[in-house]
C-alpha positions as CSV (number, residue, x, y, z in Angstrom):
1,X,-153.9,72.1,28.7
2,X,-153.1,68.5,28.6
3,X,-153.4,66.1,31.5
4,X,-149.7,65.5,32.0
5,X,-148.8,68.6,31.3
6,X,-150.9,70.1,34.2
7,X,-149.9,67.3,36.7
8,X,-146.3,68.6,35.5
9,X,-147.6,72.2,37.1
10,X,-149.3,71.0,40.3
11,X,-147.3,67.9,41.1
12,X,-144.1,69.4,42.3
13,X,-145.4,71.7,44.5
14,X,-147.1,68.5,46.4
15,X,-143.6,66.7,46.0
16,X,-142.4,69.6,48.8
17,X,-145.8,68.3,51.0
18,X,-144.3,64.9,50.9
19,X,-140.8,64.6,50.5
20,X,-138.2,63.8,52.6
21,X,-135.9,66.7,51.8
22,X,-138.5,68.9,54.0
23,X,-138.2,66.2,56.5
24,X,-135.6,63.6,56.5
25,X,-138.5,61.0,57.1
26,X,-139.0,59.6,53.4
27,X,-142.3,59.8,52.3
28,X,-143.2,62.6,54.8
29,X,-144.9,64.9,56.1
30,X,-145.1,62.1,57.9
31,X,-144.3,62.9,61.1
32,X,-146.0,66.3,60.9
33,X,-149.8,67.5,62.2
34,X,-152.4,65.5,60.7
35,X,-154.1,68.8,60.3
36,X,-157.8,67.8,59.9
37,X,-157.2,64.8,58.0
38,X,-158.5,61.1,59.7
39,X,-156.6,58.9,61.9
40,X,-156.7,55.5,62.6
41,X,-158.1,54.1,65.6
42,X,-157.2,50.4,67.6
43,X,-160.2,48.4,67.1
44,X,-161.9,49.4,63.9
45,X,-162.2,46.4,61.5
46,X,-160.5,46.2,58.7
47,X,-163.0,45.2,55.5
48,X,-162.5,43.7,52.2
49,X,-162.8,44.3,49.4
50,X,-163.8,48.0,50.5
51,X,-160.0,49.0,52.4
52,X,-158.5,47.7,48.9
53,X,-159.6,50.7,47.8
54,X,-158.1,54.4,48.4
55,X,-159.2,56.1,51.7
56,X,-159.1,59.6,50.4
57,X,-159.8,61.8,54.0
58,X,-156.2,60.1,55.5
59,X,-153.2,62.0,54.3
60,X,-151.1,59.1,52.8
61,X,-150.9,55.3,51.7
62,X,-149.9,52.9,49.1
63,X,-149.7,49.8,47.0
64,X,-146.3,48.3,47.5
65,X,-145.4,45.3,45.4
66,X,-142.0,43.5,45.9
67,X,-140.9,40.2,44.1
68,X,-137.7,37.9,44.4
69,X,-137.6,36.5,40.9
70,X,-135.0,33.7,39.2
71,X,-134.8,34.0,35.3
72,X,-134.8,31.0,32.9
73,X,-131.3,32.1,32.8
74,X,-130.3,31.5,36.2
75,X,-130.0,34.7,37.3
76,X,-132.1,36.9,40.4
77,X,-133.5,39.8,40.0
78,X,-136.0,42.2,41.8
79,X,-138.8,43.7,40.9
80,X,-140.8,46.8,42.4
81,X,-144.6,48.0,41.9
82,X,-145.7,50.4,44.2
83,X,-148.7,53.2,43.6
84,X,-148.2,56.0,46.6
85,X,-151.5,58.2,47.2
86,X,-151.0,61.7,49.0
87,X,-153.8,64.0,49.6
88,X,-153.0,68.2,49.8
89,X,-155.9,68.3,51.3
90,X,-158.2,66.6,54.0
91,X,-161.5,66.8,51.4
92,X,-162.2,65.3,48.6
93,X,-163.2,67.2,45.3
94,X,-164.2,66.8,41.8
95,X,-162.3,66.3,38.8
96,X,-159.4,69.0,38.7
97,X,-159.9,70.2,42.3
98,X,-159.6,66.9,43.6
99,X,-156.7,66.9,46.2
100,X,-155.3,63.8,45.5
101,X,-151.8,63.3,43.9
102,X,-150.5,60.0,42.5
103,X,-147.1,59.1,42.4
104,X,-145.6,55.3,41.1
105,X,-142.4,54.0,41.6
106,X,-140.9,50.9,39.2
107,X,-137.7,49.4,39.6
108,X,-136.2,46.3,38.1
109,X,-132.7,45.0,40.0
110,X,-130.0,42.7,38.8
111,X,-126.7,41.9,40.5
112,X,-125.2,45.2,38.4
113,X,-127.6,47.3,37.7
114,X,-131.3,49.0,39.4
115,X,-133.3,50.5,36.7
116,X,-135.7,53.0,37.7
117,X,-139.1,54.5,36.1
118,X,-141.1,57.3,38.3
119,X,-145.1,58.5,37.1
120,X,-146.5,61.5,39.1
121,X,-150.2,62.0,38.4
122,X,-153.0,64.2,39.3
123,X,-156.2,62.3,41.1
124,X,-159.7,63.5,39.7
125,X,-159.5,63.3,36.1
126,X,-158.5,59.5,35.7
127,X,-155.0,59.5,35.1
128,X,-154.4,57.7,38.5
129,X,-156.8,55.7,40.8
130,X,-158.0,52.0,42.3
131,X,-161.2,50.2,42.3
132,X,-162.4,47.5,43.9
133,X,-164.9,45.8,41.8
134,X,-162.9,44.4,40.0
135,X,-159.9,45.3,41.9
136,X,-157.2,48.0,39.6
137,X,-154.7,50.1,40.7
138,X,-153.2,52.6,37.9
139,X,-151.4,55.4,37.1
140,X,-150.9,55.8,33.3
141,X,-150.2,52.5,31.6
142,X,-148.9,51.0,34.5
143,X,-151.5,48.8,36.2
144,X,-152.3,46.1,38.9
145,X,-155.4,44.1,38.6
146,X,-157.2,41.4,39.7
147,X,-159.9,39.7,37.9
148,X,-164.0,40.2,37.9
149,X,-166.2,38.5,40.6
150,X,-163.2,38.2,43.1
151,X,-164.9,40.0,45.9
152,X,-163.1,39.7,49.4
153,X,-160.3,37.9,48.0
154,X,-159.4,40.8,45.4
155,X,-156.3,40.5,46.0
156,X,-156.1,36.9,45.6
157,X,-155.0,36.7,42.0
158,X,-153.1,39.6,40.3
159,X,-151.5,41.2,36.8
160,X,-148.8,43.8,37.1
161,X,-147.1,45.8,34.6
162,X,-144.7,48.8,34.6
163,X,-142.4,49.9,32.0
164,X,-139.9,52.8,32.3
165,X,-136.2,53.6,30.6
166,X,-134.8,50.1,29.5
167,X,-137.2,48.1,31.1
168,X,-140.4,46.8,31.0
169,X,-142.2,43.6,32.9
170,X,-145.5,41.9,33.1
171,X,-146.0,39.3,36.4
172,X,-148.7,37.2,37.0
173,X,-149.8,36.5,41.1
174,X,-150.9,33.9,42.5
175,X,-152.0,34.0,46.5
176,X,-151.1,30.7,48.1
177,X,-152.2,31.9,51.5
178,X,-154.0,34.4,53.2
179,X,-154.2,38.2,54.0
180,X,-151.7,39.0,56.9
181,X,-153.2,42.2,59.5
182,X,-150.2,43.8,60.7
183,X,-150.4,45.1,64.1
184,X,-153.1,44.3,66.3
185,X,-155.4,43.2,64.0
186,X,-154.6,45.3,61.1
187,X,-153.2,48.8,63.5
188,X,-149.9,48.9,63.3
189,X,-148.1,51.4,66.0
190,X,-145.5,52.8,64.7
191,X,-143.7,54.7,68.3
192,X,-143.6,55.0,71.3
193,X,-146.0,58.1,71.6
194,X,-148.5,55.8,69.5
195,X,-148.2,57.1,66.3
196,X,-149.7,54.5,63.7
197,X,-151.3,53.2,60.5
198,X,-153.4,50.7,59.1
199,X,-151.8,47.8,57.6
200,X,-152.0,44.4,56.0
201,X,-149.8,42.3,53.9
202,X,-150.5,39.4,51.7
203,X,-147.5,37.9,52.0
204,X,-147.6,34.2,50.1
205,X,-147.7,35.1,46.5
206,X,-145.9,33.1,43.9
207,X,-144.7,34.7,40.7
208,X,-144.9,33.9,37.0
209,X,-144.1,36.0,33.9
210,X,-141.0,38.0,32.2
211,X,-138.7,40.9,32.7
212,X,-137.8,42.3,29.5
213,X,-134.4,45.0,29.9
214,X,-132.6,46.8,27.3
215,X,-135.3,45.0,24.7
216,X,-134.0,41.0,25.3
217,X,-137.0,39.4,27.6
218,X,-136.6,37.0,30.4
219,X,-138.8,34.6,31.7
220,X,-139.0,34.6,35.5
221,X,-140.4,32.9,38.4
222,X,-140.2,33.5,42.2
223,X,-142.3,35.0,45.0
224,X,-143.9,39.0,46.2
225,X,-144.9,40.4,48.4
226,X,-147.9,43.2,48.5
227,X,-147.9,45.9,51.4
228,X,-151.3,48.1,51.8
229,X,-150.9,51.1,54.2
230,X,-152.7,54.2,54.9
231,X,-152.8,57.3,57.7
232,X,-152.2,60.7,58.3
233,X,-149.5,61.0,60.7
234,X,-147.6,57.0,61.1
235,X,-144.4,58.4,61.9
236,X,-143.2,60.4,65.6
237,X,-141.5,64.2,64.9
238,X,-138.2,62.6,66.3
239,X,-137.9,59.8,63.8
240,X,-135.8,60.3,60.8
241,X,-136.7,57.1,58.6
242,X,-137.3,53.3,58.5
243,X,-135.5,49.9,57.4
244,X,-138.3,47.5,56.9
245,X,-138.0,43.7,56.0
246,X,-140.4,41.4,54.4
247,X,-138.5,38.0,54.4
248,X,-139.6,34.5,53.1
249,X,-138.0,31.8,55.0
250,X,-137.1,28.5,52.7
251,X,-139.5,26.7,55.3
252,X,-143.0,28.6,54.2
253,X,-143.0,30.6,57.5
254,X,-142.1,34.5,56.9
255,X,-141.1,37.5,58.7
256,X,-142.2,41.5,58.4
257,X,-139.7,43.7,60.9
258,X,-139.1,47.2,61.0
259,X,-136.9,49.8,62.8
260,X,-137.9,53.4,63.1
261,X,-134.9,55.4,63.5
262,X,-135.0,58.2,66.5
263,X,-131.8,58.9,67.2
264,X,-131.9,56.4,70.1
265,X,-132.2,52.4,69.9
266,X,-135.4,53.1,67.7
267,X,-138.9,51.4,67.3
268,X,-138.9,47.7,66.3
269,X,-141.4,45.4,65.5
270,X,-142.4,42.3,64.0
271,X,-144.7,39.8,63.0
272,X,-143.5,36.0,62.4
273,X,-146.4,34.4,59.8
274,X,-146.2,30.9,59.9
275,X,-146.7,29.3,56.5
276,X,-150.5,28.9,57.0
277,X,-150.9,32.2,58.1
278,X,-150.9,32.4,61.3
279,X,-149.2,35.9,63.2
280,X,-147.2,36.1,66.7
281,X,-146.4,40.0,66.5
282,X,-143.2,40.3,68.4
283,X,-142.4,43.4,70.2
284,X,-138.3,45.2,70.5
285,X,-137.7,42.8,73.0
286,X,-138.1,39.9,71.2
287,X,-136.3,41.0,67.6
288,X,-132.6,42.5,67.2
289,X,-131.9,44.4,63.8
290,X,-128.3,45.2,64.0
291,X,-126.5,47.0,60.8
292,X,-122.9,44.9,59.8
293,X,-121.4,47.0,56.9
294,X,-122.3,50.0,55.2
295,X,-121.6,50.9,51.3
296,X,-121.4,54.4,49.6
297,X,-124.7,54.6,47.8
298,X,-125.0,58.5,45.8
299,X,-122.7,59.9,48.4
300,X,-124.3,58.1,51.6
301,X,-123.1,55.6,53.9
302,X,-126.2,53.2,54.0
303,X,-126.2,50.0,55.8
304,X,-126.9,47.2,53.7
305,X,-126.0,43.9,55.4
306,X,-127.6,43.3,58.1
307,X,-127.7,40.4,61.1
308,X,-131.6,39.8,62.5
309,X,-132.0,37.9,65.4
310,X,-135.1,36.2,67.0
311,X,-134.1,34.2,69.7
312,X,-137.3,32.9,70.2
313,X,-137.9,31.4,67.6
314,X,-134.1,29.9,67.4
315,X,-133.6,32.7,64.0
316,X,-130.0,34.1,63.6
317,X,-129.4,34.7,59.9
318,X,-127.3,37.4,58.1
319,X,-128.7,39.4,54.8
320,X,-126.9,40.4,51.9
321,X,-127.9,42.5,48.9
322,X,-128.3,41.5,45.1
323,X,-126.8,44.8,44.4
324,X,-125.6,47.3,47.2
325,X,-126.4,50.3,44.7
326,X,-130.1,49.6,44.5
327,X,-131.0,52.8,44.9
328,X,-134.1,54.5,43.6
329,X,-133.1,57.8,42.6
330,X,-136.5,59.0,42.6
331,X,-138.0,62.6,43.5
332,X,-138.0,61.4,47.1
333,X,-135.0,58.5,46.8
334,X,-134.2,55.8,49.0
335,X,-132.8,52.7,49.0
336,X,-134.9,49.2,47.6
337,X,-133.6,46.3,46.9
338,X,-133.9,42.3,47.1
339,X,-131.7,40.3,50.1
340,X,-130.5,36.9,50.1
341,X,-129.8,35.3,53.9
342,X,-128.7,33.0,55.7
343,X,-128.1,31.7,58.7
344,X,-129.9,29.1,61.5
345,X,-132.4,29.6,58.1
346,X,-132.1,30.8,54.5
347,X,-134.4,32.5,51.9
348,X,-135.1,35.6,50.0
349,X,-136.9,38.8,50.7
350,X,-136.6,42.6,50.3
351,X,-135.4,45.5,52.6
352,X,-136.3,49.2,52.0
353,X,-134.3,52.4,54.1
354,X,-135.6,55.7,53.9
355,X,-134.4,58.7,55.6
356,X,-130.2,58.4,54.8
């Protein structure tokens, strides 16, 4: 039996351990037990180029690319990388008992259309996997790497390719800035019961390369945005899923925020990067995410524009989709998609809803 073939036997059964039709939470079991599996802890240190890597004995994380691009044709688009890790089970084995399933999402997104491309992969036998030295993250042909000899700053300078129905890109990244610890100092709560993850963001890269849909190619420019996160229970039992915002502010400075729905007001927070890299996390207090019109998106009413407020720092701007439908229609869907705003500011950016 073939690789794929026997990820196409063991995959879906994990698909029921993660997804959010058993939950409502997105990429769940999120909110459940961690069930022997490690959790993170305020104070440990994050280190690099070894937490680039996968940490196998925690029960999820991922690779999340996201990039505002302009063609040569004048035109936006989105783009969408991300490599998802899940583990069945809290210890790690060789080659086909190894717990680990692999999952990667790809999504290109113009103003009428979001094409969509989903790999599922079995860990163990090399279909699927990062390393560090130098850094590559995989599953099939689709790939992120950085080049040899880069060390700590693996991440610096990236490649990234995915290809799916009608769509294909290759993007070249360039980090203008450094690596952003979400959180306090890289442990990111995520409720009020202290539920969390680890996380880090490098936030400042710029974008070269071409988009190539329905076989004519583009040439693009623009900027991404790369999210690493990993643990084994982030999410509360109560909350149902998350809009999250990575922004880039025409002035250099950006802005991660997220909501947690609970059924209540939710769980907010935020970190404001100034262009040089510097954090202030913000707390609910200090940031307002308030939903202003919804759209019917595969038979759901999901909010896409949406006013953010930071009164603090004198923000006030309003969002506004490249394409309300940008919905990935995935085994575990959601909605994905790139933002205009403006505002007291304006910019680009990306905002991603689970859980509707």
């Amino acid at each position: 039996m073939n690789v794929r073939k026997l990820a196409s036997f063991l995959v879906p059964a994990a698909m029921i351990c993660i997804s959010g039709q058993a939950s409502g939470q997105g990429f769940a079991g999120l909110g459940s037990d961690a069930q022997g599996f490690a959790t993170p802890e305020r104070g440990r240190a994050l280190s690099f180029p070894a937490d680039h890597s996968a940490h196998p004995d925690y029960r999820i994380e991922w690779w999340y690319v996201t990039a505002n691009l302009k063609g040569e044709d004048s035109k936006q688009y989105g783009a969408q990388w991300t490599l998802f890790r899940s583990a069945l089970a809290p210890r790690n084995k060789e080659g086909f008992a190894d717990p680990q399933v692999w999952i990667g999402h790809a999504a290109i997104t113009t103003q009428g259309h979001q094409y969509v491309a989903e790999r599922l992969g079995r860990g163990g036998v090399g279909q699927a996997g990062v390393e560090t030295t130098p850094f590559q993250a995989w599953i099939d042909d689709w790939k992120m790497m950085g080049p040899d000899g880069a060390g700590s700053n693996a991440l610096g300078n990236l490649s990234l390719s995915a290809n799916g129905p009608d769509f294909s890109y290759g993007l070249d990244l360039r980090a203008d800035g450094p690596l952003v610890l979400q959180g306090d100092n890289g442990f990111s709560v995520k409720s009020s019961g202290g539920q969390a993850s680890y996380y880090y963001s490098q936030p400042f890269y710029e974008v070269s390369g071409a988009i190539t849909i329905s076989g004519s190619p583009v040439k693009v420019t623009g900027k991404a945005w790369l999210d690493r996160e990993w643990s084994s229970k982030p999410l509360a039992s109560n909350q149902t899923g998350w809009d999250w915002f990575s922004l880039h502010f025409d002035s250099g400075e950006k802005l991660m925020a997220f909501r947690l729905r609970d059924g209540e007001d939710g769980f907010i927070s935020a970190n404001w990067i100034s262009s040089d890299g510097r954090t202030t996390q913000l707390s609910k207090e200090e940031v307002q995410l308030e939903p202003l019109r919804k759209a019917t998106v595969d038979g759901r009413e999901i909010p896409v524009e949406w006013r953010i407020r930071v009164p603090g720092k004198s923000l006030d701007i309003r969002t506004k989709p490249l394409n309300d439908q940008s919905w990935m229609a995935t085994s575990t869907p959601y909605w994905e998609g790139p933002i205009n705003f403006t505002g007291s500011t304006s910019g680009v950016g990306y905002l991603e809803m689970t859980g509707y």
